[in-house]
N, C-alpha and C positions, 0 to 999 in steps of 0.2 A: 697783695693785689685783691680784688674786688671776686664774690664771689658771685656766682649767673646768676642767684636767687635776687643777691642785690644789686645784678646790672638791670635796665632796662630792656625788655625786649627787643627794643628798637636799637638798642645796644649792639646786641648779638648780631641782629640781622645783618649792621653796619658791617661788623667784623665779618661775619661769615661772607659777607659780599665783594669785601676788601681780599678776605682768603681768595675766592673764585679769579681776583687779578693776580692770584700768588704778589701778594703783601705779605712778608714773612714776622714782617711787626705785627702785623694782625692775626695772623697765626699765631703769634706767641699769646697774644693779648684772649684770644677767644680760649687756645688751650688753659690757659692761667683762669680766669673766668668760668669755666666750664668742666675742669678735668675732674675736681672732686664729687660730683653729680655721676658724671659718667663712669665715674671709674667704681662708684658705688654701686651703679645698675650692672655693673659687668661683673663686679663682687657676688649680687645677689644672686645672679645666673647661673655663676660655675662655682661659686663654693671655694675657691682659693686660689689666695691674693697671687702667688706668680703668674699663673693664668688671667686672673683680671690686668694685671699691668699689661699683659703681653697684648691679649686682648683691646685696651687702652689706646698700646701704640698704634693696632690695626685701625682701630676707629679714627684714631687721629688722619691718617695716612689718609685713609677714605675719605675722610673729611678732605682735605686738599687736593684731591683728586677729583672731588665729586661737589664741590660746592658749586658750583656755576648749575647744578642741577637744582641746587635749593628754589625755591621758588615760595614769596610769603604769602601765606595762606588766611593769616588773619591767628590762627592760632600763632603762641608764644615760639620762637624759632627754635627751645629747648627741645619742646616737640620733638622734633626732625632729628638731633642732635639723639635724645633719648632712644628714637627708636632704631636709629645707625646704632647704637650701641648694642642695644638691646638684640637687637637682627643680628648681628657680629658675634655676641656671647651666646646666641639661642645654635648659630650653628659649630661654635668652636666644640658644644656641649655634645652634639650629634658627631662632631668628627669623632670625640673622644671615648660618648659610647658606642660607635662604630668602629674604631680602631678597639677599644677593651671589649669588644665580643671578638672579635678577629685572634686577640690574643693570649686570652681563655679558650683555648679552645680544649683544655681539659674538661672544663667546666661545662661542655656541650653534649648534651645525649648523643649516645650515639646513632649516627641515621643508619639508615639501610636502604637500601637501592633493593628495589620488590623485584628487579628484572633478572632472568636466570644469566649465571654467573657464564664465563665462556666454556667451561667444562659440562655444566647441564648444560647448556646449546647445542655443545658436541652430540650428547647422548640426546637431546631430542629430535636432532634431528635425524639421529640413528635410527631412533624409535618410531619416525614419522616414516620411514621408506620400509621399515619392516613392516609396519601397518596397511599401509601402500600396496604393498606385495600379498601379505594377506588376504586384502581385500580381491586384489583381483584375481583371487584363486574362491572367490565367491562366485555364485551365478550373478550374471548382471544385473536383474529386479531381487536377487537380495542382497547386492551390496549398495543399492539405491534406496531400498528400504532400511538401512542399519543405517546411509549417511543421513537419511531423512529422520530415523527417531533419534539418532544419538548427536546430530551436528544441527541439525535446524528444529528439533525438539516438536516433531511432529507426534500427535497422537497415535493411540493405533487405530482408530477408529479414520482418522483423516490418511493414516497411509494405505490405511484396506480399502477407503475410496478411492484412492488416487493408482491402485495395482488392482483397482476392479475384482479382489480375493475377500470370502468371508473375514468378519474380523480373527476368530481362531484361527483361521489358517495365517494370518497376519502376525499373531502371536506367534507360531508356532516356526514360521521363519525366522523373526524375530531371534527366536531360543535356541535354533538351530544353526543360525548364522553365527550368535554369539559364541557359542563353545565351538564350531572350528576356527574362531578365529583367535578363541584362546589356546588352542591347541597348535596352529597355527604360531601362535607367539611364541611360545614355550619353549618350541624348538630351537 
């Protein structure tokens, strides 16, 4: 048979338009004409030949499903033909290293999930009612003052504004609050 180099374009068209009536003579006639082209470009893609053939039949199949979409452009109808193929073998490529990372999965560093695991949850949230409790065995303006420097990272200058107290005496709640509340903890 006649290879698509040396059909005429207007060739191809014919046949491809003839396929779009499901013409199965024609079908055979454009596969014939056209397979060693395409099955080249499918070759180049994936790197080995069972996968290009298989690859081949998809294209084909597409092809007679999909030729009533052909529409001539003025470019050569190989065109269209090469890039059905080419689109076909580019995502067989992407199935394949998407399934071979899925199944490597030795081969994957291991992740880690930064979130505390359900046993530190346990204990922090332990540790968040014991703090809790702590705190309100403080005086009220100094456990306002300890959440304000230690949770919203106030200065001591802006918390000795904000409780109208020199700044040492700001510090010195500060220092006083902190050790009963480690003392507090301890227990």
């Amino acid at each position: 048979m006649t290879l698509a180099s040396q059909r005429d374009p207007a060739e191809i068209e014919a046949l491809i338009a003839r396929v779009a009536l499901r013409d199965r003579a024609a079908f055979a006639a454009l596969y014939d004409a056209t397979s060693g082209k395409l099955f080249a470009v499918c070759l180049r893609v994936l790197r080995n030949r069972a996968e290009a053939e298989e690859a081949l039949q998809e294209v084909f199949l597409r092809v007679w499903h999909k030729a009533d979409l052909y529409a001539p452009t003025g470019h050569s109808p190989m065109t269209w033909l090469i890039t059905v193929a080419r689109n076909l073998a580019i995502d067989r490529l992407r199935a394949r290293q998407s399934a071979g990372e899925v199944r490597d999965l030795d081969e994957m560093p291991e992740l880690s999930d930064a979130r505390p695991g359900p046993e530190a949850q346990v204990i922090a949230r332990s540790e968040a009612v014991r703090i809790t409790a702590c705190m309100d065995e403080l005086e009220a303006d100094r456990a306002r003052a300890v959440r304000g420097a230690y949770l919203q990272g106030l200065s001591y200058a802006q918390l000795a504004a904000r409780h109208e107290v020199p700044l040492n005496t700001m510090r010195t709640w500060l220092r006083r609050s902190l050790l009963k509340l480690k003392e507090c903890m301890s227990r």
